[in-house]
C-alpha positions as CSV (number, residue, x, y, z in Angstrom):
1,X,-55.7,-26.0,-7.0
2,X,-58.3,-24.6,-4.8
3,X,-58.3,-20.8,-3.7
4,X,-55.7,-20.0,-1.4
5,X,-58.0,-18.9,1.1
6,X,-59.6,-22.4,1.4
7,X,-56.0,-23.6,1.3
8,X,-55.1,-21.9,4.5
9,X,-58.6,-22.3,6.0
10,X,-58.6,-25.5,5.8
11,X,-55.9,-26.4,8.3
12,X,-57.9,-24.5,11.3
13,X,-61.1,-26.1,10.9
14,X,-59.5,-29.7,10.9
15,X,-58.0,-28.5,13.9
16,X,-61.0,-27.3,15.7
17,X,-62.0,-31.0,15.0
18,X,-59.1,-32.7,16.3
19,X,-60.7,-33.8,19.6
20,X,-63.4,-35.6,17.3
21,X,-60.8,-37.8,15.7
22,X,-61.1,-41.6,16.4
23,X,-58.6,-43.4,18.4
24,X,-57.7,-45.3,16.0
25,X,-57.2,-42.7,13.4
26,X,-55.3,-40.7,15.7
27,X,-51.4,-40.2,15.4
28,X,-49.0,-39.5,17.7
29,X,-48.8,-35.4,17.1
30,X,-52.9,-35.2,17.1
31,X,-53.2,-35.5,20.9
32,X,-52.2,-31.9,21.7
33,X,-54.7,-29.8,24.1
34,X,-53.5,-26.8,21.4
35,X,-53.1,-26.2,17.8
36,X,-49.8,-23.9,17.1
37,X,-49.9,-21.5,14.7
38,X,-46.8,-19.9,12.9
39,X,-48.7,-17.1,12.2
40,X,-48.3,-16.3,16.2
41,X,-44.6,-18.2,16.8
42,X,-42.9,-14.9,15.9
43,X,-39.8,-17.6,14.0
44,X,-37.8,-15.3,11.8
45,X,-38.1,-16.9,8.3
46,X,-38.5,-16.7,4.3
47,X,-41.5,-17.3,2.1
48,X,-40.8,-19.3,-1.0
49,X,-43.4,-20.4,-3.3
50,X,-44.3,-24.1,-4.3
51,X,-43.7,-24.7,-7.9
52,X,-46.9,-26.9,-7.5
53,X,-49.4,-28.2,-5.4
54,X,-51.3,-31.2,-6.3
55,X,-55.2,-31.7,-6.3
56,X,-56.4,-32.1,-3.0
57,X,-58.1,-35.3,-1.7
58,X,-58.8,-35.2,1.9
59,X,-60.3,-39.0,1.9
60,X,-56.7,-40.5,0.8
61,X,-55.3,-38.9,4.2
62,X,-51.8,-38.4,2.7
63,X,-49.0,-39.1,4.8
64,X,-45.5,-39.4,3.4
65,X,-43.6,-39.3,-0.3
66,X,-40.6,-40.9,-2.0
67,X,-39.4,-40.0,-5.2
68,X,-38.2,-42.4,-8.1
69,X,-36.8,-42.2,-11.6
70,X,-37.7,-44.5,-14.6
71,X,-35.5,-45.3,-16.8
72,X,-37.0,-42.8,-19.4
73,X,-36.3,-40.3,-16.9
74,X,-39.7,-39.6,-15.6
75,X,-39.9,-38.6,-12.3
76,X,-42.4,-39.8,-9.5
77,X,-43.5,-39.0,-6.5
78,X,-44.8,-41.9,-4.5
79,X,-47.0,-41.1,-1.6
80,X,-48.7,-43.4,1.1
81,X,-52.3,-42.9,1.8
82,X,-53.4,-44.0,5.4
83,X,-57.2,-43.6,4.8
84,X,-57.2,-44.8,1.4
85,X,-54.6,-48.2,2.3
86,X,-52.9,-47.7,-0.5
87,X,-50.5,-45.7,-2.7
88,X,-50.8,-42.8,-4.7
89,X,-48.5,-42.1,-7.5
90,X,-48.2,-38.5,-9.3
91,X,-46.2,-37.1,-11.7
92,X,-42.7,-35.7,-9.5
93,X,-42.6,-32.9,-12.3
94,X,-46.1,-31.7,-12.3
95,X,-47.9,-33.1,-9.7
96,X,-50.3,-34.7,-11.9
97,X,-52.2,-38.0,-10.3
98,X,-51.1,-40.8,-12.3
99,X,-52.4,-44.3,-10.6
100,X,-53.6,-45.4,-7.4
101,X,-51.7,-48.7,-6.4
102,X,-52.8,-51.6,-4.0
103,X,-55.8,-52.3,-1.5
104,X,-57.2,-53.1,2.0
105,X,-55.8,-56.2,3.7
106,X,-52.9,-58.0,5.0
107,X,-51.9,-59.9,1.6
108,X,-48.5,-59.2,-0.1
109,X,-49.5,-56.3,-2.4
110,X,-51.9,-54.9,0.1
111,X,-52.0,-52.2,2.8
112,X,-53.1,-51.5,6.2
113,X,-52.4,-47.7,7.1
114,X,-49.3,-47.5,5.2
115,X,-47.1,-44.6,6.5
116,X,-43.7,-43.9,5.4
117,X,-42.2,-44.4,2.7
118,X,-38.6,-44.7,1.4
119,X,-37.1,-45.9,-2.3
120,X,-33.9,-47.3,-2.7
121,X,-33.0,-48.4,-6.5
122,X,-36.0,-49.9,-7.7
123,X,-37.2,-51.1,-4.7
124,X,-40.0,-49.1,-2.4
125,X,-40.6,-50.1,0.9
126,X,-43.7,-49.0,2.6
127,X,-44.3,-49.0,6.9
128,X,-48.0,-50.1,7.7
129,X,-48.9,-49.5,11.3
130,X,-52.0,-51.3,11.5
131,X,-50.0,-54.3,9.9
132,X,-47.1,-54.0,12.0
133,X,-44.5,-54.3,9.1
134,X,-42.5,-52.9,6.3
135,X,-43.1,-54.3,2.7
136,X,-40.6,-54.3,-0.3
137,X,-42.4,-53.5,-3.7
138,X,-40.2,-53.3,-7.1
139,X,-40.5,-50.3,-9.7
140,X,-42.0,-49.4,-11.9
141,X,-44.7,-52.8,-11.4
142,X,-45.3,-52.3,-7.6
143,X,-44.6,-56.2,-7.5
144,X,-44.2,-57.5,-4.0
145,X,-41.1,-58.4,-2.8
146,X,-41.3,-59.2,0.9
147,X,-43.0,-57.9,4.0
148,X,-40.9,-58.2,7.0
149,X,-40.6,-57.1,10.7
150,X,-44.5,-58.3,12.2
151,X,-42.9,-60.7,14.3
152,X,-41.6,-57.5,16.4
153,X,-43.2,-54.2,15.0
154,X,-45.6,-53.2,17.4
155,X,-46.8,-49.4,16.0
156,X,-44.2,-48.8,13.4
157,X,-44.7,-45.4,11.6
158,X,-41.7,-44.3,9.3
159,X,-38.1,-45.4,8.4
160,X,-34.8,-44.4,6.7
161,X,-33.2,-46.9,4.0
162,X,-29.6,-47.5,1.9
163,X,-28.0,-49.5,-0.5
164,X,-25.6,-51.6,1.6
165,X,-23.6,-55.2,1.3
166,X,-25.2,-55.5,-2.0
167,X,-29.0,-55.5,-0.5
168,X,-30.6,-52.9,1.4
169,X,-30.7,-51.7,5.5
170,X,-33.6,-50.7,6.9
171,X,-34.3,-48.6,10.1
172,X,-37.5,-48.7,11.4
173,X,-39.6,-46.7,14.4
174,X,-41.9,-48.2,16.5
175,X,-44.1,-46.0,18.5
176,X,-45.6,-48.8,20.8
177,X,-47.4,-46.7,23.5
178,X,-49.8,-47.7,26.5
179,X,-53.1,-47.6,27.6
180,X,-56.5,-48.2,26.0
181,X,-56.2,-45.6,23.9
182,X,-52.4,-46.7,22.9
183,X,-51.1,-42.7,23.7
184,X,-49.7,-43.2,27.0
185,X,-45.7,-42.9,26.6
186,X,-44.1,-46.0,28.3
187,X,-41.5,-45.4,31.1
188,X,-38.3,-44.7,30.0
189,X,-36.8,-48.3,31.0
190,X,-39.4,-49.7,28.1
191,X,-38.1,-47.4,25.2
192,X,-35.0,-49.7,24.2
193,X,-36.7,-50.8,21.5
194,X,-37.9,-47.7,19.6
195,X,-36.4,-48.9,16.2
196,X,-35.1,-51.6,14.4
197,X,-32.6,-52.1,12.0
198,X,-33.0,-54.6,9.3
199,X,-30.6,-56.2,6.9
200,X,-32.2,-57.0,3.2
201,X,-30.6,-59.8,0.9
202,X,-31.2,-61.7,-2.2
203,X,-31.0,-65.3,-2.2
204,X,-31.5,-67.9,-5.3
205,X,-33.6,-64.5,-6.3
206,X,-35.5,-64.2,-3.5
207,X,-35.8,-61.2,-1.1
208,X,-35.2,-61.9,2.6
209,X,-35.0,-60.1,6.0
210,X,-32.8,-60.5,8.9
211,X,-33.7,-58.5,12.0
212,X,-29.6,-57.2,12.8
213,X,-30.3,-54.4,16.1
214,X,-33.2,-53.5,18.4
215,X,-32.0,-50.2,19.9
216,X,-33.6,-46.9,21.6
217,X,-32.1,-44.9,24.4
218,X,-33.9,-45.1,27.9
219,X,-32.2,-42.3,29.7
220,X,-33.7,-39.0,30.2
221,X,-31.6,-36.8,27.9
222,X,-31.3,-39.4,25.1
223,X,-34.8,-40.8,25.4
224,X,-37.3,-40.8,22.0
225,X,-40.9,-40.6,23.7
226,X,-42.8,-40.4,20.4
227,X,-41.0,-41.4,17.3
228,X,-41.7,-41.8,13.8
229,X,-39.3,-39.3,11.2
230,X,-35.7,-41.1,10.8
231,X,-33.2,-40.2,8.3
232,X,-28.9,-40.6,8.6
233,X,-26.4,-39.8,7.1
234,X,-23.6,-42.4,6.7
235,X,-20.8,-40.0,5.7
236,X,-20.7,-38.7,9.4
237,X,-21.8,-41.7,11.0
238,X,-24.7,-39.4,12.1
239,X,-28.8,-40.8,12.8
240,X,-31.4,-37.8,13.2
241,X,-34.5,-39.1,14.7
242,X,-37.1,-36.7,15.5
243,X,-38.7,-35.9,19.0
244,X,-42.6,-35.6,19.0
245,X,-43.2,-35.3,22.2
246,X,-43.9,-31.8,23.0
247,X,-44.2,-32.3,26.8
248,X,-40.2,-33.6,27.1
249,X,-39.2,-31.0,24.3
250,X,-39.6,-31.0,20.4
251,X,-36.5,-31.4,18.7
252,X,-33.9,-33.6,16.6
253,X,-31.8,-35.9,18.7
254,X,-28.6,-37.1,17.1
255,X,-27.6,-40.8,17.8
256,X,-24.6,-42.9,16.1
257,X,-26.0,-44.7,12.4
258,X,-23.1,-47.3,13.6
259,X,-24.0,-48.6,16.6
260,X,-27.7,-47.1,17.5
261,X,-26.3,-45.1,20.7
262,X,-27.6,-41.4,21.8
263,X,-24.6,-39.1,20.7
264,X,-25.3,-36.8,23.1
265,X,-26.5,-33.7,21.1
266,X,-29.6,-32.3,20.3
267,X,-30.9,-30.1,17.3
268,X,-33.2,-27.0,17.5
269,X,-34.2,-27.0,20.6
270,X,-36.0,-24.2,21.1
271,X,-37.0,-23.4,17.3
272,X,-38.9,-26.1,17.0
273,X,-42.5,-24.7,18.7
274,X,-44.6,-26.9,16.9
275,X,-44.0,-30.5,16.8
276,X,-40.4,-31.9,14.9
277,X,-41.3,-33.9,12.0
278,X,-40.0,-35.2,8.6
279,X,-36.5,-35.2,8.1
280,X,-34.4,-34.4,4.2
281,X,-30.4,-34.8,3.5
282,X,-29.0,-32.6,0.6
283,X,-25.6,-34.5,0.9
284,X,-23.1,-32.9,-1.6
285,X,-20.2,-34.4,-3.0
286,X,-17.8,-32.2,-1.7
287,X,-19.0,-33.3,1.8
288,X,-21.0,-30.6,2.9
289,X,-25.1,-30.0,2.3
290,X,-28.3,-29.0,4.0
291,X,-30.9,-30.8,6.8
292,X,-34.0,-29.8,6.7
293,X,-36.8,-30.6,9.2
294,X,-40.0,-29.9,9.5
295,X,-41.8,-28.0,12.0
296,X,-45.5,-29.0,12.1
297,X,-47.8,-25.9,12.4
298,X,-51.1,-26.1,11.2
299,X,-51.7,-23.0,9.4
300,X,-48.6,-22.9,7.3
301,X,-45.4,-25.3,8.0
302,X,-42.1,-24.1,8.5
303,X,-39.0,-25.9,7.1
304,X,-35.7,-25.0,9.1
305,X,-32.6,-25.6,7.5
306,X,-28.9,-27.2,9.4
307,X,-25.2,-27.3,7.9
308,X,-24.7,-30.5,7.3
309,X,-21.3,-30.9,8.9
310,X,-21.9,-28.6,12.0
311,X,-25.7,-29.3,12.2
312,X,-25.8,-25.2,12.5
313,X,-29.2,-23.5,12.1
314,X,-28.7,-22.0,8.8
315,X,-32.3,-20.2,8.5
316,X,-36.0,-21.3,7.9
317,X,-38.7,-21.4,4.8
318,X,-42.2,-21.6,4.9
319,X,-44.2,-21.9,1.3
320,X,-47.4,-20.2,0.4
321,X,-49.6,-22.5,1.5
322,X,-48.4,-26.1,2.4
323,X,-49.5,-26.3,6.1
324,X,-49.5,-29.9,8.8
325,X,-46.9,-31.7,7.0
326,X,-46.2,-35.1,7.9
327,X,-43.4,-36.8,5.8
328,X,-41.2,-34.9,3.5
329,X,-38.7,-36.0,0.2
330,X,-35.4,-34.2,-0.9
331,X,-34.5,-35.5,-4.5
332,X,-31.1,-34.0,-4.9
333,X,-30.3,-35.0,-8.8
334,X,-31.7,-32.7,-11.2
335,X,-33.4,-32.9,-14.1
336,X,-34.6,-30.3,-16.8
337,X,-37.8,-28.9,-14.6
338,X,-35.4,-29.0,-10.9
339,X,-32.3,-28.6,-12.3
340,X,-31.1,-28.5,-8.3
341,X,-32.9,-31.1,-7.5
342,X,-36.6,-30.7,-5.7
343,X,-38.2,-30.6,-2.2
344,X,-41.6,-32.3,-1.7
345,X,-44.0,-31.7,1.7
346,X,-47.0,-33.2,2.2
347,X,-49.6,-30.9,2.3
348,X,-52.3,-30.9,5.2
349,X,-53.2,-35.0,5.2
350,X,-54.7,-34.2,1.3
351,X,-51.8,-33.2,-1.2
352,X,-48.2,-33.1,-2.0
353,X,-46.3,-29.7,-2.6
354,X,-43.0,-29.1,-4.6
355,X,-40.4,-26.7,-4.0
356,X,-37.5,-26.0,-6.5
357,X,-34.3,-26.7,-4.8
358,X,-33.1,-23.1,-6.9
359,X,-35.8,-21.0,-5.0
360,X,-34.8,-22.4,-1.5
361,X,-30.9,-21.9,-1.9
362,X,-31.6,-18.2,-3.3
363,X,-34.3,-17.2,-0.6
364,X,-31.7,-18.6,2.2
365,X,-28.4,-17.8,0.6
366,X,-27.3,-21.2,0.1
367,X,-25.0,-22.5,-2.2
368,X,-25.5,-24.9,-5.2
369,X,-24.9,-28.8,-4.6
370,X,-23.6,-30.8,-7.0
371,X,-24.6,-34.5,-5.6
């Protein structure tokens, strides 16, 4: 790992070049006219350390991670690399690089900008934005399964998946904007169709995708201007999809996982300062757990943590070092090296950081999950 100081450097120089980035490169939280800074937020908070960081490489341009389990119980964390179209695997215990998976182009097997990422089973399923779609791999092989949704998908950028009616659903975001430069947010009356939800089967053992719901709330309070970061939680029938856009209001907005509709709540309105990001679900058995959601500063990230049940703000962590995360990964079962399961942030476009599960609850008074 390099020296901390170029670890926290880092972050502000890429910032000072943000107005340099391409169009095309650009996402939807790198058109702000300012770069915030926890440093100067003044958010209450704790410090816990990562338990590693991987090797940086700034040319993959990291983006989001999913873990998976083998069946001889190694762990690993799957990330999507926008720059490098494809994905890169490490080791979820070490952070170790093991293999670089796929290439450039529009074929099954290969990636255009591929941005989140979710696993269900032995299945990964990977967003591309510049291919408009989702694709289905299997584990541990990364065969292709099936990609789906570029008959609709007009910007898609990150998703939230289950096991359901024996296949898989899918919820997808679509961040379609206007203009030449694609940043303009549509009027309101145009953002019905901010996500999709997709129904995965197998038939005669082959994979296949039916389009079920096209939803997206176009009133003002309920409205998602920039979208990407979905996760739900099924128990309490609950959708958390974060709000971008910084103009309107950073924050979570809770909508109904049954039927697609605004709820009428939001979450951390006001604490989020930066920009509301990737979304994690420690769901325990007992019914309770932990959200946690990221709040993308550049210099170092801040990680604020809701009941479960009440969605109450509970407290916020920051590590040493992980700064500009995009896409996060709670892994709630244990194993002997997170015995309490493990949190992974991406770390400033270049690396993936891990936080033991044991040092979060402690720092924030939390107690243990059993999953």
């Amino acid at each position: 790992m390099p020296p901390r100081l170029t670890l926290l450097a880092l972050p502000c120089l890429l910032a000072a070049c943000a107005t340099d980035i391409p169009t095309a490169d650009r996402e939807p939280d790198e058109a702000a006219s300012h770069e915030p800074m926890l440093a100067t937020a003044g958010l209450p908070h704790v410090v816990v350390r990562e338990a590693f960081v991987t090797a940086s490489t700034p040319a993959d341009n990291l983006d989001s991670p999913a873990s998976w389990t083998a069946p001889d119980g190694r762990r690993w964390v799957i990330t999507t690399a926008k720059k490098g179209n494809a994905l890169v695997v490490f080791d979820g215990d070490t952070g170790k690089r093991l293999r670089t998976v796929g290439r450039t182009g529009r074929g099954l097997g290969e990636f255009d900008r591929p941005n989140g990422i979710a696993v269900v089973g032995d299945v990964a399923l990977v967003v591309e934005r510049d291919n408009h779609r989702v694709q289905a791999l299997s584990l541990p092989d990364f065969a292709p399964l099936l990609a789906f949704g570029d008959a609709e998908l007009r910007k898609p950028y990150g998703l939230w998946a289950r096991a359901k009616d024996g296949g898989i659903e899918v919820i997808a975001s679509d961040n379609y904007m206007l203009g030449a430069d694609e940043e303009t947010v549509p009027p309101l009356a145009d953002l019905g169709q901010r996500y999709r939800r997709y129904q995965l089967s197998q038939a005669g053992g082959r994979w296949q995708a039916a389009l079920v719901q096209t939803f997206g709330e176009t009133t003002p309070a309920g409205a998602i201007r920039i979208a990407e970061s979905a996760w739900a939680d099924p128990a309490n029938d609950r959708l958390l999809l974060s709000e971008e856009d910084v103009a309107s209001g950073t924050r979570l907005r809770e909508y109904r996982l049954s039927d697609g509709r605004y709820a009428g709540r939001d979450i951390g309105a006001g604490l989020f300062r930066a920009q509301a990001e990737g979304i994690a679900l420690m769901a325990c058995a007992d019914g309770g757990g932990y959200w946690i959601a990221t709040d993308q500063f550049k210099d170092r990230s801040l990680f604020h943590v809701f009941d479960r049940r009440t969605l109450a703000h509970l407290g916020a962590f920051a590590g040493a070092v992980t700064a500009n995360t995009d896409g996060i990964w709670l892994e709630q079962r244990g194993n002997a090296r997170f015995p309490q399961g493990v949190f992974y942030a991406l770390h400033d476009d270049q690396a993936v950081a891990a936080f033991d599960m044991r040092d979060v609850g402690k720092a924030l008074g939390l107690a243990a999950c059993a999953p």
